[in-house]
C-alpha positions, -999 to +999 in steps of 0.1 A: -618+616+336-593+589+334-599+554+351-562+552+348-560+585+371-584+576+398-564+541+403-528+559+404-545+584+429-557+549+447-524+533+447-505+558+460-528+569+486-529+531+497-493+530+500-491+560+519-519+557+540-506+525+545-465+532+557-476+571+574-509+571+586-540+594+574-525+620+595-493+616+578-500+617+546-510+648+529-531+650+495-501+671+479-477+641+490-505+617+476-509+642+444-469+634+443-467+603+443-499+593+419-481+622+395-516+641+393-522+678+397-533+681+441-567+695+424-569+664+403-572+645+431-605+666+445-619+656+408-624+622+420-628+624+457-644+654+478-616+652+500-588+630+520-616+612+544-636+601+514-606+590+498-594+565+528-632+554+533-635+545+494-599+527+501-614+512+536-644+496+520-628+481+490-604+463+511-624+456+539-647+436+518-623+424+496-609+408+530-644+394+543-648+380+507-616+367+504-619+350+543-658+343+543-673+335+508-679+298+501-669+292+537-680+256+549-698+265+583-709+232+591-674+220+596-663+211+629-651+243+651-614+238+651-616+228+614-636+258+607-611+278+633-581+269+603-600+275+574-606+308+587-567+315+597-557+299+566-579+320+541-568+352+564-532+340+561-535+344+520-552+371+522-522+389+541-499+370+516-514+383+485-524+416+501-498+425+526-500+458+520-537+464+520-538+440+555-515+466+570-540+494+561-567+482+570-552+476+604-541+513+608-574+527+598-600+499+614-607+522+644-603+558+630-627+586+638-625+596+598-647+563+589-679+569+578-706+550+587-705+529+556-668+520+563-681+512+601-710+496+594-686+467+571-663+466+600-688+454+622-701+433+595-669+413+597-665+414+630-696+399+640-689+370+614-665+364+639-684+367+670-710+346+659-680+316+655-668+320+692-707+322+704-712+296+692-678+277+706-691+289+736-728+276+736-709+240+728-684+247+754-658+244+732-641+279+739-633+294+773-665+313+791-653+343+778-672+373+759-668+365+720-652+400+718-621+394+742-616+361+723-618+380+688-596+410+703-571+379+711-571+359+680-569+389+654-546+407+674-520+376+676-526+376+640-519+408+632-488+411+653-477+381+638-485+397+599-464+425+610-433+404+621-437+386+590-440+416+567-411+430+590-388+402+585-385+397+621-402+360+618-396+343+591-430+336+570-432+301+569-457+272+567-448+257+600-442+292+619-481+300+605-494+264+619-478+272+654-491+304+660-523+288+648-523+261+665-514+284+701-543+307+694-570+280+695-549+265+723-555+301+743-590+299+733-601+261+742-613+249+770 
């Protein structure tokens, strides 16, 4: 079987998954678009859930890679707080699409528990960060999941406007939105 196959099959699911949604996307509309047979894609993947978990898991640790490897923990909190927006901002720069995938997906009954399991991973990357703001009193008293839920979402929402064209993507529009996250976190 062709490498070159099970990529086009990947790409295209991506991209649909991505703009229309698990539920929107059929395998014959992913079969389409990949130009593969609809049984071809069954040669590679025992069905649509273990396509979009094999997509999940790729890109999910592609992102905690891309955001966490090498990462300098000993910095200072808030210098450590822009590293981490900064790496996640190229990460949505070079992988827009994937970002907005990920996103749609990151909460879906469909995931198996390998595709759960990295979620979490990430996420408690994260919660350990605003723990540990808390223990210095650094961050508001505040459960490290509320202040995660805030940060990422304001991220996302600002991805999404970017992506959208709605705001434009700039280097000083990215520093404020930054800069009024760890504001809404800080005590």
């Amino acid at each position: 079987m062709s490498k070159d196959k099970r990529q086009a099959i990947l790409d295209a699911a991506l991209e649909l998954f991505a703009d229309r949604g698990f539920h929107g996307t059929s395998v014959a509309l992913i079969a389409q678009k990949a130009q593969v047979g609809a049984g071809t894609i069954y040669r590679y993947f025992a069905d649509k859930e273990a396509l979009v978990n094999v997509l999940f898991q790729r890109w999910k640790q592609a992102m905690g890679e891309a955001v966490l490897s090498g990462m300098d923990r000993s910095l200072p909190p808030r210098k450590l707080f822009h590293e981490i927006w900064r790496r996640l901002i190229e990460f949505s720069r070079k992988y827009p699409k994937q970002l907005m995938f990920l996103e749609f997906h990151h909460h879906a009954p469909y995931l198996d528990e390998e595709s759960r399991m990295l979620e979490r991973q990430l996420k408690e990357e994260f919660h350990e960060f605003f723990e540990m703001c808390r223990r210095q009193e650094i961050t508001k008293e505040a459960p490290p999941d509320i202040l995660v839920a805030l940060v990422t979402g304001v991220f996302i929402s600002l991805e999404k406007a970017f992506i959208n064209a709605e705001i434009e993507p700039t280097p000083e529009n990215e520093a404020l939105v930054e800069e009024l996250c760890w504001e809404a976190v800080r005590r």
